[in-house]
C-alpha positions as CSV (number, residue, x, y, z in Angstrom):
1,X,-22.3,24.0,-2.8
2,X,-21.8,24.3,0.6
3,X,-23.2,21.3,1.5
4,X,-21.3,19.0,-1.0
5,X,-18.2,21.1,1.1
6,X,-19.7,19.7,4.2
7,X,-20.0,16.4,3.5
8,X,-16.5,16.1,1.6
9,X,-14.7,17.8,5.0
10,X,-16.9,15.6,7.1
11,X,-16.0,12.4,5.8
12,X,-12.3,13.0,5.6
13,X,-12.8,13.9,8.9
14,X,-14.2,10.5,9.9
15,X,-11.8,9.1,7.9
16,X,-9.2,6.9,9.8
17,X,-6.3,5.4,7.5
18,X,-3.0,3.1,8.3
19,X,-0.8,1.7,6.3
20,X,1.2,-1.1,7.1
21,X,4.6,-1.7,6.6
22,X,7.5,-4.7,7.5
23,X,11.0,-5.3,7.2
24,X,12.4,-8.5,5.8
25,X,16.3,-8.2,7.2
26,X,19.6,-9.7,4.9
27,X,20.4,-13.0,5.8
28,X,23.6,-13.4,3.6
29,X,23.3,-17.5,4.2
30,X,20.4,-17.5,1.4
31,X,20.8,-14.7,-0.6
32,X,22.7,-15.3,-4.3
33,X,26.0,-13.5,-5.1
34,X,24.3,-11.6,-8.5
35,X,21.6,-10.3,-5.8
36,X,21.9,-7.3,-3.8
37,X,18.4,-8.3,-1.5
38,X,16.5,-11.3,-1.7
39,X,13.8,-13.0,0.0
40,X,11.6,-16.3,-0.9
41,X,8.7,-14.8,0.8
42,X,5.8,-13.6,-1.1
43,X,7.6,-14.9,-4.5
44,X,9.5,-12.1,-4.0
45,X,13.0,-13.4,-5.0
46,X,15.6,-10.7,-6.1
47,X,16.0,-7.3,-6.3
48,X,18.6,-4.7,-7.3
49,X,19.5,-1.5,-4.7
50,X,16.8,0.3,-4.7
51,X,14.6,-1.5,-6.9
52,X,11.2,-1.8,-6.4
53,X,8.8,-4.9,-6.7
54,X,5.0,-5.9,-6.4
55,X,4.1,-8.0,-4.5
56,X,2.0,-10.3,-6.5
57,X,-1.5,-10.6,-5.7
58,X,-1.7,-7.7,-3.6
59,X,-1.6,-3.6,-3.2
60,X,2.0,-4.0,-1.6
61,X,5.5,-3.8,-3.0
62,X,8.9,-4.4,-1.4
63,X,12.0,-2.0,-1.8
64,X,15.5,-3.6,-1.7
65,X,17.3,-0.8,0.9
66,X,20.8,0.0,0.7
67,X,21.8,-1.7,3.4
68,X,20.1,-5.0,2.3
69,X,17.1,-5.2,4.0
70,X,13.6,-4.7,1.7
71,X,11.2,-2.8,2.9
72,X,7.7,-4.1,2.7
73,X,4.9,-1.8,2.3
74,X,1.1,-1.9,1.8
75,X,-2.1,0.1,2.3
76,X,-3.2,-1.1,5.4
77,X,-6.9,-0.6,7.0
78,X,-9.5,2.0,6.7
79,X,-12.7,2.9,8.7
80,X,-15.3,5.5,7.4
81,X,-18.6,6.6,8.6
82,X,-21.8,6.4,6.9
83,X,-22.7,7.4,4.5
84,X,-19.2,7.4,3.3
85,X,-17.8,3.9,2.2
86,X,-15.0,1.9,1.2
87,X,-14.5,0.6,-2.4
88,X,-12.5,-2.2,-3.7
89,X,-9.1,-1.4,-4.5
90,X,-7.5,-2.1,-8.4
91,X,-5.1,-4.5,-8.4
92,X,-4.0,-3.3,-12.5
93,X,-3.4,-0.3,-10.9
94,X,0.7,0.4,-9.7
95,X,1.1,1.1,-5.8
96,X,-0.4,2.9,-4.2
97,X,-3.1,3.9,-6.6
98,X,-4.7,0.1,-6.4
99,X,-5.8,0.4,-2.6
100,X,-9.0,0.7,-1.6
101,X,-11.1,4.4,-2.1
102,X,-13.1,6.6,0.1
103,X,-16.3,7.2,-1.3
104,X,-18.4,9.8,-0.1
105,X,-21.9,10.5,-1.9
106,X,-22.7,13.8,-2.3
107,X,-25.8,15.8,-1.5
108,X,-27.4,16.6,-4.0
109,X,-29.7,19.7,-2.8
């Protein structure tokens, strides 16, 4: 049992993890009266106060802010160390729960 403790706290440890974030700022020149935010990038399009939206065909989603900017944000980048590794992420899965994973095998003495 202490082992399987070990290796758990030793690759969290070793874990390094950013996420990444952006800001996509109002332009009132293109965005339509019955919208609140709106953006063409990403398919994005628009988005009510404080509604929330995925960003299609990735672990992201952008937030329309109340003061009309959206707020994009995603998982960013992870480095382990053996013999931890990093699985796919599940892109059925809502944000943030479709990044990537940390796996870290555990001994099994």
């Amino acid at each position: 049992m202490k082992a399987i403790f070990f290796v758990l706290f030793f690759c969290v440890l070793q874990a390094s993890i950013n996420c990444w974030t952006g800001i996509v700022k109002y332009n009132a020149t293109i965005t339509p009266r019955n919208a609140y935010c709106f953006t063409e990038s990403n398919s994005i399009g628009a988005l009510r106060r404080g509604e929330e939206k995925r960003i299609s065909g990735l672990c992201a989603i952008a937030v329309c802010l109340n003061n009309r900017d959206i707020s994009l944000l995603g998982c960013g980048v992870v480095q382990v160390e053996p013999p931890c590794y990093v699985a796919d992420g599940d892109l059925s899965k809502p944000y943030p729960d479709c990044c990537f994973e940390i796996i870290c095998p555990q001994d099994n003495d």
